[in-house]
Residue, then its C-alpha position, 0 to 999 in steps of 0.5 A: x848245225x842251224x836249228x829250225x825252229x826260231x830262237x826264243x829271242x826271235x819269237x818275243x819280237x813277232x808277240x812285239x809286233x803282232x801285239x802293236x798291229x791288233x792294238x792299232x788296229x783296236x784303236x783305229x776301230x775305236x776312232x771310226x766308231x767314236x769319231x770325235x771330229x764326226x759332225x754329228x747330226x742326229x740328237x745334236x742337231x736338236x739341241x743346236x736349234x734348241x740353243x739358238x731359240x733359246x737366245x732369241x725366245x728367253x726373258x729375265x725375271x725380279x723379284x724382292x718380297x717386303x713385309x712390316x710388322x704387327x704393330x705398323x699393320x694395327x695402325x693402317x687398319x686403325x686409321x683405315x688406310x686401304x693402301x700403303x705406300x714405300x719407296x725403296x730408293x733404287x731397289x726397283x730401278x735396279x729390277x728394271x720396274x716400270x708402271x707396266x712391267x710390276x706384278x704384286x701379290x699378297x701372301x696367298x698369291x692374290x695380285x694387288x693394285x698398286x701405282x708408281x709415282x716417282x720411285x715411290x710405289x703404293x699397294x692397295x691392302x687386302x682388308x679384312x677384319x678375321x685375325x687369320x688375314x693379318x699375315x696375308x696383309x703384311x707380306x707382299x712379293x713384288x716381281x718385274x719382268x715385260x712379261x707381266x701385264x700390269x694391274x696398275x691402278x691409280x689409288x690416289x694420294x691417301x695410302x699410309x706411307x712407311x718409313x724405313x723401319x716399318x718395313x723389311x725388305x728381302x734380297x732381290x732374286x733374278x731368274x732367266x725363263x723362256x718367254x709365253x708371249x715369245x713362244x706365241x710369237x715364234x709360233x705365228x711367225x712360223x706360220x705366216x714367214x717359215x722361210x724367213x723366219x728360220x734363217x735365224x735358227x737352221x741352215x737352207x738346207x735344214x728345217x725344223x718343227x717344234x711343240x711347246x707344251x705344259x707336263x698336263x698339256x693343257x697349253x699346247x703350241x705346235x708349229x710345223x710344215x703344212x704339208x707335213x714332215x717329208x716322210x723321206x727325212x731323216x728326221x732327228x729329235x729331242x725334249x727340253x725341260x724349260x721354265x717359261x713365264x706366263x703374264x702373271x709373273x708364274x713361272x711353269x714347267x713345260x716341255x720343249x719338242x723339237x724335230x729337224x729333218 
């Protein structure tokens, strides 16, 4: 007589299966929640703004720091020399200097004169008579960038020339930024040719708006429709921490806002 009940051989095959359904259907759930060809359109959009600004708003950076010693410092100030000048071969040729796109400073950050003359750069010296300012007077930091605006000065030919061993110079350090004068530019632009101006970053059917600020908001630049953003927009947005270069060769932390709708 047949038994009613289903063998135990038969029961394991429906665990089989009903395990393999819910885990289809597990992973099925898993995929339309984390859709990993979903075109995102939210905080990534952002982001792809971001990213295309970036390439069109960054700028680069050089610098190299050169310091002499003791005793060449003793014999500017003895032959009362108010300048000096060094020619570091193709060091600055290298960093992309030019007479208008040198910044240079002391120890304490104060920005000297200096001039170029065919590869050879003179730098007036921050004279003082007190001990304490002999370092300040030893160790300077050249930066160049088209970010800078020059502090060129023609200082004549009577500075101090130093030879190779009255001077050290350390390793060229390069850094890329996102630019102040580019931001400002993007900013004008956004104003005067919107539709124009955006074809470089978003598509014809999407717009954006963006504020650049410094973390205490004391430099603010904010470009956005006139009219407002449409309050029907589905509007998305992200912040950006960026290091922008001001034309002193500073590098500052601001803070990137950016909306697109």
């Amino acid at each position: 007589m047949e038994s009613l009940f289903p063998s135990k051989k038969a029961l394991g095959h429906v665990e089989v299966v009903v395990s393999f359904i819910i885990f289809i259907g597990f992973v099925t759930f898993l995929f339309v929640i984390f859709n990993p060809f979903k075109q995102s359109n939210g905080a990534n959009a952002a982001e792809n703004v971001f990213n295309a600004l970036e390439q069109n708003l960054t700028a680069n950076i050089s610098s190299v720091s050169m310091s002499f010693n003791q005793t060449t410092l003793g014999v500017i100030l003895v032959s009362q020399h108010t300048c000096f000048s060094v020619s570091f071969g193709n060091v600055l040729s290298d960093m992309g200097c030019a007479a208008n796109n040198i910044l240079v400073k002391d120890k304490s950050g104060g920005i000297r004169e200096f001039s170029l003359s065919s590869g050879t750069l003179s730098i007036s010296i921050p004279v003082s008579s007190s001990p304490s300012q002999f370092d300040n007077m030893r160790f300077y930091t050249i930066s160049c960038s088209d970010e800078i605006v020059s502090q060129l000065s023609p200082l004549g030919s009577n500075c101090y020339s130093l030879s190779s061993s009255d001077y050290a110079l350390g390793a060229i350090v390069s850094k890329k930024a996102f630019s102040k004068k580019r931001i400002e530019a993007l900013k004008n632009n956004y104003g005067a040719s919107y539709k124009i101006m955006k074809k470089k970053f978003v598509s014809d059917a999407t717009d954006f708006s963006f504020m650049v600020s410094s973390l205490d908001n004391a430099i603010n630049y904010t470009a956005e429709p006139e009219q407002g953003i449409p309050r029907s927009a589905k509007v998305s947005a992200s912040s950006f921490p960026i290091d922008v270069i001001d034309n002193s060769g500073e590098i500052i932390k601001y803070i990137f806002n950016i909306k697109v709708w």
